[in-house]
C-alpha positions in Angstrom: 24.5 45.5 -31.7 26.8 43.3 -33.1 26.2 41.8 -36.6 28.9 39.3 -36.6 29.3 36.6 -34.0 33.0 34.8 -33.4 32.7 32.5 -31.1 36.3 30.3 -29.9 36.0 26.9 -28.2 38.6 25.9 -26.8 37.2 23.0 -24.9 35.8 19.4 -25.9 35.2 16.2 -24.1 37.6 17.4 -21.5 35.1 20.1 -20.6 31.7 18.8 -22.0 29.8 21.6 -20.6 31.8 24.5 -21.8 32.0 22.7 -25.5 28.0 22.5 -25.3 27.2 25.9 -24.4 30.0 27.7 -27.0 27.8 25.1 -29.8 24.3 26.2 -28.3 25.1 29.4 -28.3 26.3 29.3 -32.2 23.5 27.6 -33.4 20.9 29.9 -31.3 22.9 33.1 -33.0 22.4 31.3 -36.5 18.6 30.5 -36.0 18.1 34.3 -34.8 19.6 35.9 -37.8 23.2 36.5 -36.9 26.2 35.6 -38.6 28.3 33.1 -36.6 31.9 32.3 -37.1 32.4 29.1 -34.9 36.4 28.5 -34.6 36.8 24.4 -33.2 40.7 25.2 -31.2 42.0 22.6 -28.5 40.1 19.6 -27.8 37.6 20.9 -29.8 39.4 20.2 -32.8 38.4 16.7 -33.1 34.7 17.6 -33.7 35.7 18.9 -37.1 36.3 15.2 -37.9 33.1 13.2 -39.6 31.4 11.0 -36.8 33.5 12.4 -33.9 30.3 14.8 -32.5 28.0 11.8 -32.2 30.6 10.4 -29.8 29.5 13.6 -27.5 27.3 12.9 -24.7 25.8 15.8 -22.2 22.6 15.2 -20.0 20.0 17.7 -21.1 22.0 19.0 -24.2 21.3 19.3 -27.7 23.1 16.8 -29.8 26.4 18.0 -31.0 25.7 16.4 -34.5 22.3 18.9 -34.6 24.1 22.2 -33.6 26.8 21.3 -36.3 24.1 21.2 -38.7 22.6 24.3 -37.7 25.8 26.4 -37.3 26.7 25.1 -41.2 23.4 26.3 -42.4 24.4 30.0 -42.4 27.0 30.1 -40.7 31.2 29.1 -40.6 33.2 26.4 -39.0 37.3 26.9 -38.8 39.4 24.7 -37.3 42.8 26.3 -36.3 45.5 25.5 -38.3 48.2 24.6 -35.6 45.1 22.7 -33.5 44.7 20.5 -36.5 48.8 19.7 -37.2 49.3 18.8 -33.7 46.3 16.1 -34.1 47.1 15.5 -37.3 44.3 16.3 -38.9 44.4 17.4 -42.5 42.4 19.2 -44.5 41.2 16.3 -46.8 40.0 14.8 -42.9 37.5 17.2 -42.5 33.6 17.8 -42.3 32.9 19.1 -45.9 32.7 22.7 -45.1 35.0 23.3 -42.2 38.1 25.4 -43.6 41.6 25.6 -41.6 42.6 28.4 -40.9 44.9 30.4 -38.0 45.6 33.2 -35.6 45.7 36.4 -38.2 42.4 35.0 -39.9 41.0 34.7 -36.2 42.2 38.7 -35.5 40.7 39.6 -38.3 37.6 38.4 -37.9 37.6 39.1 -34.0 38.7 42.6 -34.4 36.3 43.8 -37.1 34.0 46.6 -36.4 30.8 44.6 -36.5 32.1 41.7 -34.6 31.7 40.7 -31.1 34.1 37.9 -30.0 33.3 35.1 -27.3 36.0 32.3 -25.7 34.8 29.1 -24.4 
């Protein structure tokens, strides 16, 4: 089994679902034990802002604020480096915790021996 899970989510308000499962499924991986490294790419980008999670509604979802906080208990939040220029965000923009980083740091991670990668 896996020790190490790297999740991608690629998908925000655009695709509320798909952004709520990629979050549940980090924070369930966290509260069992397992070491989660949650990268925010795409539209998702904008939840590594402060306040912009709370603006997330989904019917019968946990609240994107709440799996934030869980995932940054144990585990990691990057936000892609060229996700963040194109938006503009900056480093001193966001949620204390979240680092910026890119592609070769996301390899890396993906493609270690203990690490089992998911795309959302």
């Amino acid at each position: 089994m896996a020790k190490k899970l790297v999740i991608k989510v690629t998908a925000g308000a655009d695709a509320p679902e798909r952004c709520s499962q990629a979050f549940t499924v980090a924070a369930v991986a966290v509260a069992s034990g397992v070491e989660v490294s949650l990268w925010l790419t795409g539209e998702s980008a904008w939840f590594a802002l402060p306040g912009r999670a709370a603006t997330f509604e989904l019917p019968h979802a946990a609240p994107l604020p709440d799996l934030i906080e869980s995932i940054q208990s144990s585990g990691r939040i990057t936000l892609c480096t060229q996700c963040a220029a194109r938006r503009g965000i900056e480093e001193k923009d966001v949620l204390e915790g979240v680092r910026i980083a890119g592609a070769q740091v996301f390899v890396s991670e993906a493609m270690s021996d203990d690490a089992q990668a998911l795309v959302y």
